[in-house]
C-alpha positions, -999 to +999 in steps of 0.1 A: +386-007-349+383-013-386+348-028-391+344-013-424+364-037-447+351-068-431+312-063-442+292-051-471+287-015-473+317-013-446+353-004-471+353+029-468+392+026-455+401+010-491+402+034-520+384+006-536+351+021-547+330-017-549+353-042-556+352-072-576+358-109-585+387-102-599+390-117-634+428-135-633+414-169-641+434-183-670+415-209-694+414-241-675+430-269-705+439-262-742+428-282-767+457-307-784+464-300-818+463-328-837+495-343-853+512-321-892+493-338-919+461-357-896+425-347-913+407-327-890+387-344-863+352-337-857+325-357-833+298-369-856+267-355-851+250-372-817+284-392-811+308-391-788+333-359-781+363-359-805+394-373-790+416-335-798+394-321-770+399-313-735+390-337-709+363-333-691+362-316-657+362-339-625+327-338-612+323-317-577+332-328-543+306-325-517+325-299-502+330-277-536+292-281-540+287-266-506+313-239-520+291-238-552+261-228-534+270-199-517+254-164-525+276-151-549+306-123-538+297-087-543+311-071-576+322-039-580+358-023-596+391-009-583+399+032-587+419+044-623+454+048-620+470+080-624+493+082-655+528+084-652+538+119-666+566+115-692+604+115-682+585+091-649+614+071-639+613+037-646+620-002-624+659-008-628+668-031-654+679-056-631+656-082-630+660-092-598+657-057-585+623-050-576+626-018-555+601+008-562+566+018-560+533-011-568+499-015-570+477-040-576+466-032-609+435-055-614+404-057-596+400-070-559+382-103-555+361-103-531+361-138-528+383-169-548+359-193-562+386-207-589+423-214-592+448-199-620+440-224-644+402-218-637+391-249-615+371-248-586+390-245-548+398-279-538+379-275-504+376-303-475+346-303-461+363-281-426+376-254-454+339-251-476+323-253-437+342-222-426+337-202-457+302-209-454+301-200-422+319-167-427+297-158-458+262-162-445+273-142-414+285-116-441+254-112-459+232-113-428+249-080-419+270-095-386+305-100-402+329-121-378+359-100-360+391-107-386+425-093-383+413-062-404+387-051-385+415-048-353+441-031-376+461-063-369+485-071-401+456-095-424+480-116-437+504-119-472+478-126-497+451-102-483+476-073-477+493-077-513+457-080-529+445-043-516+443-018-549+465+004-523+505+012-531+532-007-517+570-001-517+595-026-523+631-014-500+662-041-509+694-055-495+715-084-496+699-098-465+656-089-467+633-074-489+608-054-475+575-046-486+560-015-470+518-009-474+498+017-475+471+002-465+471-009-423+509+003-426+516-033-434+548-046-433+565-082-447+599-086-444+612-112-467+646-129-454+669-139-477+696-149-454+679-163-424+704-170-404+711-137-400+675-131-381+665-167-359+632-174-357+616-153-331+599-168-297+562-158-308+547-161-337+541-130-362+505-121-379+520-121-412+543-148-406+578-155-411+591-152-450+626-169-465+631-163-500+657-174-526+663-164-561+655-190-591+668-175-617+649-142-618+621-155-602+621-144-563+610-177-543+594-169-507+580-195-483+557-177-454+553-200-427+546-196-386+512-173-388+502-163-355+468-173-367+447-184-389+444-154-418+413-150-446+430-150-479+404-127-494+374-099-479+345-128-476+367-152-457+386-176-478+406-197-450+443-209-445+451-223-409+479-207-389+497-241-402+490-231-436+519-220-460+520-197-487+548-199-516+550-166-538+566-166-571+572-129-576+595-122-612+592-085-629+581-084-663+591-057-692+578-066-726+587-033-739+553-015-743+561+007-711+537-007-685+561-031-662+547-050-638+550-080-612+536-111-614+531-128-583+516-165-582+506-179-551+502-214-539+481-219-511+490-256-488+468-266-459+456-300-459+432-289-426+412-269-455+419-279-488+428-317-505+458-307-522+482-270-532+465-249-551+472-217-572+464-180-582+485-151-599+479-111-598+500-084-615+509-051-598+516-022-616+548+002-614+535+031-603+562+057-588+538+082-591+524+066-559+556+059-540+547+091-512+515+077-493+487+087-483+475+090-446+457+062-432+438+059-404+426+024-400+417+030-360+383+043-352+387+079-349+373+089-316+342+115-320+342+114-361+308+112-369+313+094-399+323+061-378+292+039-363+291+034-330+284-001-336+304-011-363+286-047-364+312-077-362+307-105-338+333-129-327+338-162-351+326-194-331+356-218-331+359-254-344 
């Protein structure tokens, strides 16, 4: 069993030494600028805000308050990179070739308090319930059983997030992205008629994907089960969907990189689609794995007996 990602003090199988809220937020409005040739406009002192600034924020829902009030996710940081020693080979120029080696280059967020334009998670009351729920367990030291802690696949969003390697394997039909971490697996169909939709249900869901120019477009639908979009809990619904805008970036300073932004729908959990993004850096460096053992290795000492998690209660 993996126990130790699920709980404080318990990630010994990431690489991740502490982890972090990951700092990805972007600045939530921009001021306007007012028109060529206007005088500059300026609130006189004790009067109202000037009319060139951003609006104010939307006061809380209940259920974002409830959010709000939670104990705080654990920081921490992700591991360096290794440098790429010269003559490293580089992504194909290609843009919509994406084959090669990836990491998460940024640091793991523990848990998602904010979208990517820095506004708060636009909880129902069910979705700020269940991450409630999952957090208080967490920091009373009884984490609930996820998909991690059986060394089941823990979901798209989750699995991408890791600071671990992934490979990305291409052909006219799928792409395939191959993880290091829980030897995770998500096949992205770009023909799906070519693979029907199976009887059952997988963990990570079933992927299409289309190019938009040289943006690659997936939808993930058909979870087996509900999935925690982050370590503390963060919930989509097995009905939930996931779109991914993945597009590789090159501005010429030698660090490529993807970008991947996520939209999150689930109207059991949350009042309307919302957004984050994450780079990954090109690392080929990285593209031979380590091992990885995410089962509990029978008579290592270093594994507790008791690793801790309880079963969720269920709605």
């Amino acid at each position: 069993m993996r126990a130790d990602i699920a709980g404080l003090g318990r990630l010994k199988g990431l690489v991740l030494t502490g982890a972090a809220a990951l700092s990805v937020v972007a600045a939530g409005a921009f001021a306007q600028t007012p028109p060529p040739g206007a005088p500059p406009q300026s609130a006189p002192e004790g009067g109202p805000p000037s009319q060139f600034g951003p609006p104010p924020p939307p006061p809380l829902t209940e259920a974002q308050k409830l959010a709000a009030s939670l104990p705080p996710p654990m920081p921490g940081g992700m591991p360096p990179l290794p440098p790429e020693p010269p003559g490293a080979p580089k992504p194909a120029s290609d843009p919509r070739d994406l084959q090669g080696a990836w990491v998460h280059d940024q640091n793991l967020e523990f848990r998602m308090q904010n979208d990517m334009y820095g506004r708060p998670i636009p909880y129902t009351m069910e979705g700020a319930e269940v991450l409630a729920r999952r957090v208080r367990s967490l920091n009373a030291g009884k984490p609930f059983i996820n998909a991690s802690s059986k060394c089941r696949p823990p979901g798209v969003e989750w699995q991408r997030d890791l600071n671990m390697p992934f490979q990305i394997f291409q052909s006219k039909d799928w792409i395939e992205f191959i993880f290091e971490e829980y030897h995770g697996r998500w096949r992205v169909l770009m023909n799906p008629d070519s693979a029907p939709a199976p009887a059952a249900r997988d963990y990570m869901g079933r992927s299409v994907g289309h190019w938009d120019g040289s943006t690659l477009v997936v939808e993930t639908t058909d979870m087996k089960q509900g999935v925690y979009l982050d370590t503390d809990g963060t919930p989509l619904s097995h009905d939930g969907k996931i779109t991914s805008r993945i597009r590789k970036v090159d501005n010429g300073d030698g660090h490529p990189f993807l970008e991947i932004v996520s939209t999150f729908e689930d109207p059991r959990y949350y009042t309307h689609p919302w957004s984050v993004v994450r780079t990954f850096g090109w690392t080929p460096s990285l593209a031979v794995f380590h091992e990885y053992n995410c089962e509990e290795q029978i008579g290592d000492p270093s594994t507790p007996p008791d690793p801790g998690l309880i079963p969720e209660p269920q709605d």
